[in-house]
C-alpha positions in Angstrom: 29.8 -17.7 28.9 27.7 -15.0 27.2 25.5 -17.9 25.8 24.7 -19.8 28.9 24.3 -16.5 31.1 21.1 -15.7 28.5 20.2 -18.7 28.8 19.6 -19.3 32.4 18.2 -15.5 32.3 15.6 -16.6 30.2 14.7 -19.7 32.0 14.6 -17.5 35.3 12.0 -15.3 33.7 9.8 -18.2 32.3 10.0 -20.0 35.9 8.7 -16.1 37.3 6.0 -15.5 34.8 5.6 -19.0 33.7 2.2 -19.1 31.2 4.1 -15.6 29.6 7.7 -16.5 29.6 7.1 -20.9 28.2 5.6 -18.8 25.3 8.2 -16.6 25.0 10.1 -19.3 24.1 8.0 -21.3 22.3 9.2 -18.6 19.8 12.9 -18.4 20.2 15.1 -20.7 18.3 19.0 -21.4 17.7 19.8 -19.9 14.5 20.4 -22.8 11.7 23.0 -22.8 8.8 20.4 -21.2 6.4 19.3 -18.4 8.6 23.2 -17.4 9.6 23.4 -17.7 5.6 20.8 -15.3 4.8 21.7 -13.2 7.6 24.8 -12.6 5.5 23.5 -12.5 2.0 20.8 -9.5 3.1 23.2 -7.4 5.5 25.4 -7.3 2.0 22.2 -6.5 -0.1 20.8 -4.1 2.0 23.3 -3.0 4.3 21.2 -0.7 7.1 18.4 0.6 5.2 14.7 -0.2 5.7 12.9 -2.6 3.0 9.8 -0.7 1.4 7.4 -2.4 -1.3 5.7 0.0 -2.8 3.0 -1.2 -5.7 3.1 0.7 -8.9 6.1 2.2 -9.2 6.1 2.9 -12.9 4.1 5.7 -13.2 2.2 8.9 -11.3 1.7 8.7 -7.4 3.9 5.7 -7.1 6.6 7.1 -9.2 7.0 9.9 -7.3 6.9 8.1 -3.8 9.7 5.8 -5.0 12.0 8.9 -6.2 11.4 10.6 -2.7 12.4 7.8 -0.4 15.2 6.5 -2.3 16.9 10.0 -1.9 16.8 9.8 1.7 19.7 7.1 1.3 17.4 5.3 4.1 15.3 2.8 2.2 15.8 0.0 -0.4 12.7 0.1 -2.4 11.2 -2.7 -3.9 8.7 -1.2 -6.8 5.9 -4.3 -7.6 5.2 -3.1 -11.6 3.1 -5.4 -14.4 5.7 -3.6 -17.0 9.4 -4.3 -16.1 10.8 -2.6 -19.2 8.6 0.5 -18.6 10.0 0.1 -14.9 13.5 0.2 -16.5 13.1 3.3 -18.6 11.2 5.4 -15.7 14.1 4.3 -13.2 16.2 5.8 -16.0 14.6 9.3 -16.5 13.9 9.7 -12.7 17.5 8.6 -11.7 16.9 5.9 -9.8 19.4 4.2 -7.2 20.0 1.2 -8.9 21.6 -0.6 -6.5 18.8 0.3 -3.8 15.6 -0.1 -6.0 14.8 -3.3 -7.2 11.7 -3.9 -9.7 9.7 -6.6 -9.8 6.4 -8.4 -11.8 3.3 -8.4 -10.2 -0.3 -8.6 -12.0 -2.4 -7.3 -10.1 -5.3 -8.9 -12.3 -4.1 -12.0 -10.9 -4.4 -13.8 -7.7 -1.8 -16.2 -8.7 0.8 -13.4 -9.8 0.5 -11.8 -6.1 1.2 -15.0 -4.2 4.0 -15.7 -6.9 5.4 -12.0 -6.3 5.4 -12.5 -2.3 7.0 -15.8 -3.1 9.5 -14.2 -4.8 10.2 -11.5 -2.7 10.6 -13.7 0.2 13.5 -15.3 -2.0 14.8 -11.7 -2.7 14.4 -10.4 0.5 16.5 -13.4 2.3 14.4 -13.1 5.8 15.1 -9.4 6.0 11.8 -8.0 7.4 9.5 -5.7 5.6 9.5 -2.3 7.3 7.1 -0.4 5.0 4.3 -1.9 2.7 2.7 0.9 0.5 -0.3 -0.2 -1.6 -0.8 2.4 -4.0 -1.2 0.5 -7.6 -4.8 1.0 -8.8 -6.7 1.7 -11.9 -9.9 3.9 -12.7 -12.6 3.0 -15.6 -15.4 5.1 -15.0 -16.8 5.0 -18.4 -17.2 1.6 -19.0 -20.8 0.8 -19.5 -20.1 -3.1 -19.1 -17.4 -4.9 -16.7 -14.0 -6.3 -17.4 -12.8 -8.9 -16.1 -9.7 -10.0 -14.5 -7.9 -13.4 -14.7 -9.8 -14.5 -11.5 -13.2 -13.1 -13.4 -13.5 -10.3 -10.9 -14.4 -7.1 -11.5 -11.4 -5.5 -12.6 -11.2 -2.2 -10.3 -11.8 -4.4 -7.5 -9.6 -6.7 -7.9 -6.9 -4.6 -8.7 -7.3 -1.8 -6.6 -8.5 -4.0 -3.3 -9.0 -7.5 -3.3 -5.0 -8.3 -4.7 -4.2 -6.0 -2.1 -5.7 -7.7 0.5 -4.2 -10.7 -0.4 -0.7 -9.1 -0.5 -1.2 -7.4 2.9 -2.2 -10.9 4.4 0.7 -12.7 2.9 3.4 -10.3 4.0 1.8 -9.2 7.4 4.1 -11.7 9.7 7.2 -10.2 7.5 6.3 -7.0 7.8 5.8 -7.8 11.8 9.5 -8.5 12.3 10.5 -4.8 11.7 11.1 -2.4 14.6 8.6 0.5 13.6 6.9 -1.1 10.8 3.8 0.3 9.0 1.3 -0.8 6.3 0.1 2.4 3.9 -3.0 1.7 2.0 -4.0 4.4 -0.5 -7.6 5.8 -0.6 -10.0 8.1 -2.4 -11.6 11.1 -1.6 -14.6 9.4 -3.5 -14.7 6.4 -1.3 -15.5 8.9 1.7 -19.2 10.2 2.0 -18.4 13.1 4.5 -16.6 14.5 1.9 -17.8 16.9 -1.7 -15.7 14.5 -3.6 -17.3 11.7 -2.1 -21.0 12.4 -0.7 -21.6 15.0 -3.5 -20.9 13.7 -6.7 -22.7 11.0 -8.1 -22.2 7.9 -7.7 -21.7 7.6 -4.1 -19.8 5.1 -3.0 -21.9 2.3 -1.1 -22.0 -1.3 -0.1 -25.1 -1.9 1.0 -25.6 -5.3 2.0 -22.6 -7.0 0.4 -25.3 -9.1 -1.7 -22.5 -9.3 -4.3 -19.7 -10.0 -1.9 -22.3 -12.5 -0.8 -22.5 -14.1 -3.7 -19.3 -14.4 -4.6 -18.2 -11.5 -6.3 -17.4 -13.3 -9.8 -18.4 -12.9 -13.5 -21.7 -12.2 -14.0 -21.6 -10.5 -10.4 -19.3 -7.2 -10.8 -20.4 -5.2 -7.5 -19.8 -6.1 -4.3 -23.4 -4.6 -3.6 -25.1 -7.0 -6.3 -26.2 -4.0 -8.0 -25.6 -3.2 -12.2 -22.3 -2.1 -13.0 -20.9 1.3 -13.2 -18.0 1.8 -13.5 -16.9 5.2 -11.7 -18.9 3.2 -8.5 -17.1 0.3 -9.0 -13.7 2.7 -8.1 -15.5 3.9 -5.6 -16.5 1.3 -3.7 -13.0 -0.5 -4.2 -11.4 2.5 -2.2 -14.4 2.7 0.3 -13.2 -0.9 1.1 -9.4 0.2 0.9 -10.4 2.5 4.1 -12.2 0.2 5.7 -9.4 -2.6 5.7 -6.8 0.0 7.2 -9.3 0.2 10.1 -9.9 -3.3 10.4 -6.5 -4.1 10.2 -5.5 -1.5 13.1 -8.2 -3.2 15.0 -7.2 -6.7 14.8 -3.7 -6.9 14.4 -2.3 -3.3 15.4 -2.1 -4.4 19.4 -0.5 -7.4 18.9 1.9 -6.8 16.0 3.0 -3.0 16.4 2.1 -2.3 13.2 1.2 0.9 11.9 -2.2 0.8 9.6 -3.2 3.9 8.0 -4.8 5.1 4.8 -3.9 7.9 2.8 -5.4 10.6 0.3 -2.8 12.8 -1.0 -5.2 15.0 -2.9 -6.5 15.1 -5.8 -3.9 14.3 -9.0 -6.2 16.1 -11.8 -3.6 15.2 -14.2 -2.9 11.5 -13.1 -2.4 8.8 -15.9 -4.8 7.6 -13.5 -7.6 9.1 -15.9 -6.3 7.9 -19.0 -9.6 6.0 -19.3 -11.9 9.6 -19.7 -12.4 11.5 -22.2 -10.4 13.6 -24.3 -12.5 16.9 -22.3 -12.5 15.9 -19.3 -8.7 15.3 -19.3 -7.8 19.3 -20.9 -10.4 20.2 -18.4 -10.7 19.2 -15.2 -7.0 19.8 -14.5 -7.7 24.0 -14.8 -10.8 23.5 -13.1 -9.3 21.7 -9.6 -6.3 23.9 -10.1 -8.7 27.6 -10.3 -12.0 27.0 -9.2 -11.9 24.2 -6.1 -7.9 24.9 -5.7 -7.9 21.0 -4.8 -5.6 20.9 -7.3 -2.4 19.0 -6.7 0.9 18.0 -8.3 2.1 14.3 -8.6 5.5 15.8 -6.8 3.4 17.0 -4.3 1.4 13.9 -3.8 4.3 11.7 -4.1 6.1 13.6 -0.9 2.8 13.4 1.4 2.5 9.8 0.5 6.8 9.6 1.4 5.7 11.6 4.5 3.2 9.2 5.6 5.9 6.5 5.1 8.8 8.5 6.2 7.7 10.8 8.8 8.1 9.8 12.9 5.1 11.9 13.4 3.3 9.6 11.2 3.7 6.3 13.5 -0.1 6.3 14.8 -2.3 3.7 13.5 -6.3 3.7 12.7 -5.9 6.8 11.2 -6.8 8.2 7.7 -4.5 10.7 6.8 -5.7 13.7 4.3 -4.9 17.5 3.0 -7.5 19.8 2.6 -6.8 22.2 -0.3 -3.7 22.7 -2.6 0.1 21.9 -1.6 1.2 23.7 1.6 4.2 24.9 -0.1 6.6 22.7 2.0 6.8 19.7 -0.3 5.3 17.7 2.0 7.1 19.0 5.0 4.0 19.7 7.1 2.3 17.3 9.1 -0.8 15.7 7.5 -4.3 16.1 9.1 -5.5 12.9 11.3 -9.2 12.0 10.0 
C-alpha cells in the first residue's frame, strides 16, 4: 500500500510539473539484487559514519588530519598512501581505529594508479557515497636544477600535487554527490597566492602566463605549464596556484547543481614538515626557529592537522568558493576557532 501510494504521488507531481518531474524520474529506479546486497554489505562496514578519502595519510599534514577525525567516532577514513607498510606502522604509533580507517595504494606519479585506486574504492566502498574528499598528498623539490619525471612523463610536482588530483576529483565527483552535506577540500599554498609575503614576495612567484606549456602538452621535454625553463620551487608553486584555481572552478560549475562544498585550504605554514625533506641540511635546522620567532607564522603539524579536520568537520565550514586560511601562529584552540573566508 505504502509502495503504490508513492508511486501515484510521484506521477501526480510529474503530470503538475511535467518537463521537471519526467526527469525526476528519469533518475529513480527499483532497487536490484546487487544494490539491496551492497546496501547490506556497507551498513555493516560502516555502520552510520561519514566515508572520508583523505590523500597522504602516512605522514605530516595528512597524518594528523586522519588522527583528528577518526576520534570523533564520526568518520571512516579511507587514507590513499604509495607506502602501505609505512601506512601500517604510522596507524600503529598514532593509534589508529582499525576497524574505521582503511589504507589503501595509490601512486600519485601515475595516472593509471588513480583510476585503479577509485576503481578500487568503488569495490570497497559498496555504493556508499563519499561525504568528504581531502586532497592533501603533495611533494616539494625546490632544488632540483633539472625535472623529474613521473610515469606519465610529467613534471613530477605537477602531477602529483595537481594533475592526479584532478583526475581523482573528476572520477569520484558523482560519488561524492550522493552524500547529504558533502564537500571536496583541496589543499593549497601560501606560495601559490600573490597577495600574499609568502607568495608575491619571495622569489619565484607563482605564474602561469599563457599556459604555452599546458598548450603544448605538458610532457617530457615540457616541464612548466608556462613553457618556461624549470625550477623547481616554481614548479610547486604553480601546482598549488592551479590547486586554488580548481576549487574555484569547481564551485562554479558543479557547486549549484551538486551541493557540493569546494574549498581550498592553507593551514599555515609547517616549517618542520617532511614536506622539505628535499632542502638543505640549513635550511631544515633553520627555518623552523625563524617562522617560529621572527615571522611567528610558525605552526605545528597538530595544529595544522585540526584546521584542516575543522575545514572537513566544522558545520560553519559548509560554504563553497571559498579559500580558507590563518594568519599568524595557532589560536591556542586546537583548531576550535573558525577559519578566515579569503
Amino acid at each position: 500500500m505504502a509502495r503504490s501510494t508513492a508511486s501515484i504521488a510521484l506521477l501526480l507531481l510529474a503530470t503538475m510539473c511535467p518537463a521537471w518531474g519526467w526527469k525526476f524520474l528519469s533518475n529513480v529506479k527499483m532497487p536490484t539484487v546487487k544494490d539491496i546486497a551492497q546496501h547490506r554489505q556497507a551498513a555493516a562496514r560502516f555502520g552510520d559514519k561519514k566515508l572520508v578519502v583523505v590523500t597522504g595519510t602516512s605522514s605530516g599534514l595528512g597524518r594528523k588530519t586522519a588522527r583528528a577525525l577518526l576520534r570523533t567516532g564520526q568518520y571512516h577514513v579511507v587514507g590513499a598512501v604509495r607506502d602501505l607498510d609505512k601506512m601500517e606502522a604510522v596507524a600503529e604509533i598514532e593509534g589508529f581505529d582499525t576497524d574505521n580507517f582503511t589504507p589503501m595504494h595509490v601512486e600519485l606519479n601515475s595516472f593509471d594508479s588513480v583510476r585503479k585506486f577509485c576503481d578500487e574504492l568503488g569495490d570497497f566502498k559498496a555504493g556508499r557515497p563519499i561525504d568528504r574528499l581531502i586532497c592533501n598528498a603533495g611533494i616539494y623539490q625546490p632544488s632540483l636544477d633539472h625535472p623529474k619525471w613521473s610515469k606519465d612523463n610529467v613534471e613530477q610536482q605537477m602531477q602529483v600535487n595537481y594533475l592526479s588530483h584532478f583526475l581523482m576529483v573528476s572520477l569520484l565527483l558523482d560519488d561524492v554527490a550522493r552524500a547529504p552535506e558533502p564537500r571536496v577540500i583541496l589543499v593549497g599554498s601560501v606560495t601559490g597566492n600573490d597577495h600574499t609575503v609568502g607568495g608575491g614576495g619571495v622569489y619565484p612567484i607563482a605564474d602561469l602566463h599563457d599556459l604555452d606549456g599546458l598548450k603544448a602538452g605538458a610532457k617530457k621535454p615540457v616541464a612548466m605549464f608556462d613553457g618556461y625553463n624549470f625550477d623547481g620551487a616554481k614548479a610547486y608553486k604553480d601546482s598549488k596556484l592551479c590547486l586554488m584555481m580548481l576549487a574555484n572552478a569547481l564551485h562554479d560549475k558543479y557547486h549549484r547543481q551538486t551541493g557540493i562544498a569546494f574549498s581550498a585550504i592553507y593551514p599555515g605554514c609547517i616549517a618542520d614538515s617532511p614536506l622539505f625533506r628535499e632542502k638543505r641540511a640549513w635550511f631544515r635546522q633553520f627555518f623552523p626557529i625563524f617562522m617560529k620567532y621572527i615571522t611567528g607564522g610558525y605552526v605545528s603539524e597538530e595544529e595544522a592537522g585540526m584546521r584542516l579536520f575543522q575545514v572537513a568537520h566544522d558545520p560553519r565550514c559548509t560554504k563553497s568558493g571559498v579559500y580558507w586560511s590563518w594568519n599568524g601562529g595557532p589560536p591556542g584552540g586546537g583548531g576550535g576557532a573558525a577559519p578566515q573566508r579569503g
